[in-house]
N, C-alpha and C positions, 0 to 999 in steps of 0.2 A: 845488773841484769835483773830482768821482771822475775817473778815467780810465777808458774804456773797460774794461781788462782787468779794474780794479780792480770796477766796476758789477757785470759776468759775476762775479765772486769773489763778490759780497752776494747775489746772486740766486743762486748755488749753492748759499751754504749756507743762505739763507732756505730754498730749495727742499726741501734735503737735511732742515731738522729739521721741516719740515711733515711730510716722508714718513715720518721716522721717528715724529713724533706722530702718524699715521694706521696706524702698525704697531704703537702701543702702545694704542690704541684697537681694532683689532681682535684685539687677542690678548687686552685687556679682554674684548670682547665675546663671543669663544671660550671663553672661561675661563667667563664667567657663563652663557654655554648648556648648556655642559658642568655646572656646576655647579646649574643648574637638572634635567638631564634627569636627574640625579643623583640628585637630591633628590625628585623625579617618580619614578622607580622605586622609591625607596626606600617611599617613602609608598605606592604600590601596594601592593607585596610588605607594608607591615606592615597594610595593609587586606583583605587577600584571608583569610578569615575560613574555615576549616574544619567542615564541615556532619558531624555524626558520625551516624550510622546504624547499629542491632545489626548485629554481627558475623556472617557468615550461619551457621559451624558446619560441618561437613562433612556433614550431609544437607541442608540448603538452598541449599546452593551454585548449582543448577538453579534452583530458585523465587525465587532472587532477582535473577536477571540481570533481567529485566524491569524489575522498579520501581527497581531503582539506573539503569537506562539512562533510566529514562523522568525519574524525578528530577533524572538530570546533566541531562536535553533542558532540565527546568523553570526550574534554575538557570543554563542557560547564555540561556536567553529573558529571565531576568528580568534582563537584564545586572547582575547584581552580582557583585562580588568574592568569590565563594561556593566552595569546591570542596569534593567528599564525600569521606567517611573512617570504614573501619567503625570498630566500637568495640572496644577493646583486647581483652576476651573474649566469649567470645559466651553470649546470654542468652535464658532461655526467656522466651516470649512475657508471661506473667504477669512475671514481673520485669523486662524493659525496660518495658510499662507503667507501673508503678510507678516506674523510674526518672525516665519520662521525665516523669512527673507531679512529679517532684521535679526537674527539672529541672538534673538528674546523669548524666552520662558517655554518654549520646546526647540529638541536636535531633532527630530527626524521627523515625520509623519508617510501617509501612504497615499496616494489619489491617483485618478487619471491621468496619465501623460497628454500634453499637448505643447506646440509649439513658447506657448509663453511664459506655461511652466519650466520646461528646461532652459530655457533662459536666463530663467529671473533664478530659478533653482541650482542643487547638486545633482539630478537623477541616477539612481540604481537603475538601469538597462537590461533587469530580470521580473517577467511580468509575474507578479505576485500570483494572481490568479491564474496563470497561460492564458490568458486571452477572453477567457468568461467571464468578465464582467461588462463585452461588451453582447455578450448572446443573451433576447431579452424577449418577455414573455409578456400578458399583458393583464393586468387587474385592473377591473372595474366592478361599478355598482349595479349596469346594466343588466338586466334577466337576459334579456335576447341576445346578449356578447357571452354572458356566460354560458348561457345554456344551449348555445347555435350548436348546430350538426355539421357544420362543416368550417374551413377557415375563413377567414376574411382576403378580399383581393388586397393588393396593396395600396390601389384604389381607394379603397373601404380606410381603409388604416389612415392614411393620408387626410381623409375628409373626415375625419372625428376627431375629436377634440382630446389632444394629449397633454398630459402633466410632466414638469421637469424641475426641479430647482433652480432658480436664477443665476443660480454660479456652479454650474456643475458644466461642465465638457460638452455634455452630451444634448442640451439646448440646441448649442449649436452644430451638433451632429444633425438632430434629428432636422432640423430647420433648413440646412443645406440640401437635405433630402425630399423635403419638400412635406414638411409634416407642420398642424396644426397645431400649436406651442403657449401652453397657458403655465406661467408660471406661478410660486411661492417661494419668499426666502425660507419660511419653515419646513422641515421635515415631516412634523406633525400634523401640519396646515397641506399637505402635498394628501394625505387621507383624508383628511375633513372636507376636503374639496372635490376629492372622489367619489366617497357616501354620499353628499350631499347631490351628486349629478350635474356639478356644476365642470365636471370635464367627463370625457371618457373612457381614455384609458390610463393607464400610468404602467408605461413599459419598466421591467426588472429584471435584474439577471438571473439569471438561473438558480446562482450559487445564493442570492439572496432572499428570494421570491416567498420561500417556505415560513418562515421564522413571522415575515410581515403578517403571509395571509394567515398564519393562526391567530396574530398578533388582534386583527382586525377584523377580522371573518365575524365576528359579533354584529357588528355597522353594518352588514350586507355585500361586502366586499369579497369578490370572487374573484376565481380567474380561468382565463379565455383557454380553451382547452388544444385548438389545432392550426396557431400559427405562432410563427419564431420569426425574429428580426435578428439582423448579426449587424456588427461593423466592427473591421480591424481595433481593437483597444487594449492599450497594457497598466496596470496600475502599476506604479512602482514605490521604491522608497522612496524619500525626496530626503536631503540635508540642507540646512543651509552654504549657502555661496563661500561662505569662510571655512568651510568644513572636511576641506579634502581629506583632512588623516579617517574620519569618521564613516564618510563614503566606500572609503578603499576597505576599511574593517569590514562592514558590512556586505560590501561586495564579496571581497573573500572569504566571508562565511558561508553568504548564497551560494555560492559555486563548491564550496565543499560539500556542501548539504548535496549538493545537486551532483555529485559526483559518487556518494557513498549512500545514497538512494532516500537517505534520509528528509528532503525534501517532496519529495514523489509521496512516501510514506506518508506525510502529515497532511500536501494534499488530498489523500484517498482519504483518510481520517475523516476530514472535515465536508466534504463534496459529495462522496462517491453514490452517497446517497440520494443528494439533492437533485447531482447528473443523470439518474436513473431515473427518477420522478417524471423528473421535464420530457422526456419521450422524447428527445429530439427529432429522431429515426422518424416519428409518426407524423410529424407538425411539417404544416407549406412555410420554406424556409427564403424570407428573404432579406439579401448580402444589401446591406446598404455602404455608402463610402463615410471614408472619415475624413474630410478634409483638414482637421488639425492632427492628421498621425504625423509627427516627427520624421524628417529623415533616415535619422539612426535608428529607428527600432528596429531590435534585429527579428527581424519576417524570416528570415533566412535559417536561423537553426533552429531547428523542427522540436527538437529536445524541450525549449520552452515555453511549446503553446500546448495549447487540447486538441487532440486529436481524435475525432467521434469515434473513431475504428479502431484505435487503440484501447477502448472502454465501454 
């Protein structure tokens, strides 16, 4: 039989290699959380996927804070591991198309919708703008357009000599319509050719109008004070044709945005000012057609266009 002291001795060190088996049990279990939370970030970081977009170029730099802001809003709603990145060099509109149809060195970009685009494309069916970039105002180098006291007939408008980009939509908008159509593949050669008076107007949206004319206002470029032209138009995203999981992300972020007012909001941000400027209210407004509006555009829900009277 134990002795007293002796019992106290079994029970200490019983004691003693419990606690140490309970210290080597939690530094197990530290070690495996540790190497869990580890292994958890790492797998994020190699999941967080890079969303490439053209490169804006140093004259779009202004035009495209909007839809990079509205697109991060998309991708942060759609909670995936998404983040944007332009593209290494910057490319005219005709050629990231084409890239992005090949599904080469940008996912997504932004432009005018039309029949051949969603064809060849993914389209997002949420007009970026609501519909103002096809409401369009007119700058020119002309004293007597800028400085006239009243608006132009449509008449007038027609028979003077407009500016467009050679791959832009709206070429062939305005030319169905029955307008006087000088083009430039430049952007920059679209004002040079302006100042110069070798065309005279070069119609703009609303939402862009302001940024150019301070941009140029030096060259003598002004703008036309009391008429407006419209035709139905929506910009949207575009993805490539192989791109459906990217499409749907993006879509389900637009519509979140657009639900939790968040959308609305960055619109106002960006515009509210620009739409004040333009007077619409004041200007002779005339509705021209688009003969390359898509089928599907939804015209029908009123939530995603501009509505003057609403603003």
């Amino acid at each position: 039989m134990l002795s007293l002291p002796q019992t106290y001795a079994t029970i200490a060190k019983a004691r003693g290699r419990f606690l140490a088996l309970i210290g080597i049990l939690i530094f197990l279990s530290a070690a495996k959380t540790h190497a869990t939370q580890t292994q958890t970030q790492t797998q994020t970081q190699t999941q967080t996927r890079m969303i490439r977009y053209p490169s804006a170029g140093e004259n779009f730099i202004e035009h495209h804070a909007y839809p990079i802001a509205l697109l991060s809003l998309a991708l942060e709603k759609s909670e995936q591991n998404l983040r944007l990145t332009p593209s290494e060099k910057f490319m005219h509109q005709g050629r990231a198309l084409k890239q992005l149809e090949a599904g080469q060195d940008i996912d997504v970009l932004w432009t005018m919708t039309s029949k051949t685009r969603e064809q060849e494309l993914i389209p997002i069916r949420i007009p970026i703008y609501k519909g103002l970039i096809g409401w369009r105002v007119f700058l020119s180098s002309r004293k007597d357009v800028i400085n006239a006291s009243n608006a132009l007939s449509l008449e007038q408008v027609k028979s003077l000599s407009t500016i467009q980009g050679h791959d832009w939509p709206d070429t062939h908008i305005l030319k169905h319509n029955g307008f006087n159509i000088q083009n430039s593949p430049s952007y920059a050669g679209l004002f040079t050719m302006l100042a110069l008076q070798r065309a005279d107007l070069f119609p703009r949206s609303i939402i862009e109008v302001w940024d150019e004319l301070r941009k140029f206002e030096a060259d003598g470029i002004g703008l036309e004070q009391h008429t407006l032209i419209s035709y139905p138009s929506a910009s949207y995203f575009f993805v490539s044709p192989n791109n459906t999981a990217l499409a749907m992300q993006v879509e389900n972020g637009l519509r979140k945005a657009i639900r939790d007012g968040s959308f609305e909001a960055l619109f106002q941000q960006h515009f509210a000012s620009a739409i004040k400027k333009a007077k619409t209210s004041s200007r002779t407004h005339y509705r021209l057609e688009n003969p390359l509006l898509p089928e599907m555009t939804p015209t029908h829900d009123k939530a995603l266009w501009f509505m003057p009277n609403q603003h």
